[in-house]
C-alpha positions in Angstrom: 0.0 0.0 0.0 1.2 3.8 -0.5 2.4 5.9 2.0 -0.3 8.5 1.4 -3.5 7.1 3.6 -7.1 8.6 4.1 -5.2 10.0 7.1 -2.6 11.4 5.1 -4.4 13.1 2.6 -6.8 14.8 4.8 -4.1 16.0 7.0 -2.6 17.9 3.2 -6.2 19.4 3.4 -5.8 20.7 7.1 -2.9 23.4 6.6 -2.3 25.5 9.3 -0.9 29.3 9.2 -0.3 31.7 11.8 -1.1 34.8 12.3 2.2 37.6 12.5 0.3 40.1 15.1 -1.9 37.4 17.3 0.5 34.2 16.6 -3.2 32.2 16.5 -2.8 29.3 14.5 -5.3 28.9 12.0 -7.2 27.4 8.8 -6.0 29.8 5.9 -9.8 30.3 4.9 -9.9 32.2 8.4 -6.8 34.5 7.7 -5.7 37.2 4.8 -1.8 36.7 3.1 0.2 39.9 2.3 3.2 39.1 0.1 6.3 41.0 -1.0 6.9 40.0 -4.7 9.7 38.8 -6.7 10.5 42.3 -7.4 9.8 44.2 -3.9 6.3 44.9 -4.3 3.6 44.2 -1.7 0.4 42.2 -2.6 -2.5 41.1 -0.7 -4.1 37.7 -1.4 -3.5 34.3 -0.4 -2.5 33.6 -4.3 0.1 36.5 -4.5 4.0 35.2 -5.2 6.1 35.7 -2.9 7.6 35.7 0.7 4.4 36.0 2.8 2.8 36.9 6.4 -0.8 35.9 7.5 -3.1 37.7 9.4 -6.5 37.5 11.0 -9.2 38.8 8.8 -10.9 41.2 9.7 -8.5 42.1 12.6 -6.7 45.2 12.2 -5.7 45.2 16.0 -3.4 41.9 14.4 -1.9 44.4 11.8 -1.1 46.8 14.2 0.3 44.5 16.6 2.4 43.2 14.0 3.7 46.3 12.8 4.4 47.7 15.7 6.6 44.6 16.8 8.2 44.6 14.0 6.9 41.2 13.2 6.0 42.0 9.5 9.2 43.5 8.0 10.8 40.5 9.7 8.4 38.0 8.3 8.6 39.8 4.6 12.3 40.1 5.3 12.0 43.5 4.2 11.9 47.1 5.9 8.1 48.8 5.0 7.6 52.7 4.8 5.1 54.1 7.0 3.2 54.8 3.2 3.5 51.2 2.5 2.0 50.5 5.7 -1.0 52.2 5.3 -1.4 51.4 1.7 -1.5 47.6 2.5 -3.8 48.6 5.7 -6.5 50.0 3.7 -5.9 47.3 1.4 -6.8 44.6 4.2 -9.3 46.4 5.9 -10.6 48.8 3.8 -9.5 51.9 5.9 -10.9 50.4 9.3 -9.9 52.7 11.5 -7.2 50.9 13.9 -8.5 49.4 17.1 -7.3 50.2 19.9 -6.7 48.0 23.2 -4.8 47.9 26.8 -1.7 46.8 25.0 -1.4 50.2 22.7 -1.0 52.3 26.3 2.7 50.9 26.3 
C-alpha cells in the first residue's frame, strides 16, 4: 500500500498558518496573506507570489500588533515605509480605522 493514507491526505487538506500580530494558528480560509513579490512589491491575497505573512481577517488590531513589533518586515524580510504600511492597511481592511486596546497604552 502507499504511503499517502485517508489519514494522510486529509491532513494535506488541514494546513495551518499563523497569524504575524496574534501568533493564532489557524485554517488559511480564516486569515488574509500579504506578500512581498519577486521584485519588492507588496500584494494582498493568499495567491500572491512571494515571501508571505498571515493575518486575522478582519483584525486590524493583528496588523497593528504586528507592525508595531516589527513582526511584519521581519516576516517579509524587508523594511516597510510608513506609506506602504497604510497602503496595504487600507488594502486589508478597507481603511478600518485601527483598534485600539490595553496593550497600545505601552
Amino acid at each position: 500500500m502507499s504511503a499517502r493514507t485517508a489519514e494522510g491526505r486529509r491532513a494535506d487538506r488541514e494546513r495551518r498558518r499563523t497569524c504575524v500580530g496574534c501568533r493564532r494558528v489557524a485554517p488559511p480560509e480564516e486569515l488574509v496573506r500579504v506578500a512581498r513579490t519577486p521584485d519588492g512589491a507588496l500584494a494582498v491575497g493568499a495567491g500572491a507570489p512571494g515571501r508571505g505573512a498571515w493575518f486575522c481577517r478582519a483584525s486590524p488590531g493583528c496588523f497593528d500588533r504586528a507592525v508595531r513589533r516589527r513582526a511584519l518586515g521581519r516576516a517579509l524580510r524587508r523594511e516597510l515605509s510608513s506609506d506602504e504600511l497604510e497602503v496595504v492597511r487600507a488594502r486589508l481592511f478597507g481603511g478600518a480605522e485601527r483598534e485600539h486596546g490595553p496593550e497600545d497604552e505601552r
